[in-house]
C-alpha positions in Angstrom: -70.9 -10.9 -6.4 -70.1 -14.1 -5.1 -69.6 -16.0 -8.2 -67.5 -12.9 -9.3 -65.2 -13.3 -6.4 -65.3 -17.3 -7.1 -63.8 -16.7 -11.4 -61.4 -14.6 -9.8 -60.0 -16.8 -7.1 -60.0 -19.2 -9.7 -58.1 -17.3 -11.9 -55.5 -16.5 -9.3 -55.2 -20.2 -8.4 -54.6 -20.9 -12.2 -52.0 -18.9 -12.0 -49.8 -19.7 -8.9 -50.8 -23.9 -9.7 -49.5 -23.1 -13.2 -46.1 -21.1 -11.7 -46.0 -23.9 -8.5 -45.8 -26.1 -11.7 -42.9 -24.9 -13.2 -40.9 -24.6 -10.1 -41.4 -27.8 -8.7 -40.5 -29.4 -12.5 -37.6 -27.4 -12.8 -36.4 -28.6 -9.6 -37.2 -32.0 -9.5 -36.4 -32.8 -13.7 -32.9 -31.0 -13.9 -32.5 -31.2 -18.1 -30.6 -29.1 -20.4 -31.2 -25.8 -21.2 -32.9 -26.4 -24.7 -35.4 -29.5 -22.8 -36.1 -26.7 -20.1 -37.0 -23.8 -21.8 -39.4 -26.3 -24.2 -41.4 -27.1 -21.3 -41.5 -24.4 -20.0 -43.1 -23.0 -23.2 -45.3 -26.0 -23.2 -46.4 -25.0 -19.6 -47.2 -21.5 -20.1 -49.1 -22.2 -23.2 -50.9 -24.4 -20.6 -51.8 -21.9 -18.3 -52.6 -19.6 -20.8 -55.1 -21.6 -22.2 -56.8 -22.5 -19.3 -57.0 -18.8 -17.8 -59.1 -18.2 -21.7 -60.9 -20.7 -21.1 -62.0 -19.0 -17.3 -62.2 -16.2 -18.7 -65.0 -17.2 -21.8 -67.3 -18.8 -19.0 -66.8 -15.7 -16.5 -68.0 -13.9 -19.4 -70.5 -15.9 -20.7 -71.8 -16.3 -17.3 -71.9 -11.8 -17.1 -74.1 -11.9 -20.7 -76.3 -14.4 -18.9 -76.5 -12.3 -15.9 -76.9 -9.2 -17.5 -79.8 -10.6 -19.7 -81.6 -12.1 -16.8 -81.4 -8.7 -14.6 -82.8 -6.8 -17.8 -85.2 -9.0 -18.4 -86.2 -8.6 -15.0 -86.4 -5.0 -14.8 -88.7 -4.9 -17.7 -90.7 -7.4 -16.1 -90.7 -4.7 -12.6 -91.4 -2.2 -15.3 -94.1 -3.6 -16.7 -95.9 -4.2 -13.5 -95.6 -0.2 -12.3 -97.6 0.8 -15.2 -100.2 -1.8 -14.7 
């Protein structure tokens, strides 16, 4: 559960970096409305493609996971009957 707990601190800290981001551009960058709400596009497209991107490894590392346990149950499995 560990590495579960790790994606989904992760996650979170995607998240607030990405919105700390923003906040601290806005306010240090004053531009025009039109210049502002483009990077702010920009920046959310950003952030959404790097919370996709945890979230194919967090699932490619569950499919891992799960194939190892099963593969280790049949092993336990195996041995019972022996």
């Amino acid at each position: 559960m560990d590495d579960k707990d790790s994606v989904g601190g992760l996650v979170l800290g995607l998240m607030v970096g990405a919105a700390i981001g923003v906040v601290v551009g806005l306010l240090c960058a004053p531009r025009p409305g039109k210049e502002t709400r483009q990077m702010l596009k920009e920046r959310a497209e950003e952030a959404r493609n790097g919370v996709s991107g945890v979230i194919r490894k967090a699932q490619d590392f569950a499919a891992e996971a799960k194939q190892k346990a099963q593969a280790r149950l049949d092993e336990l499995r195996g041995q019972d009957m022996a």
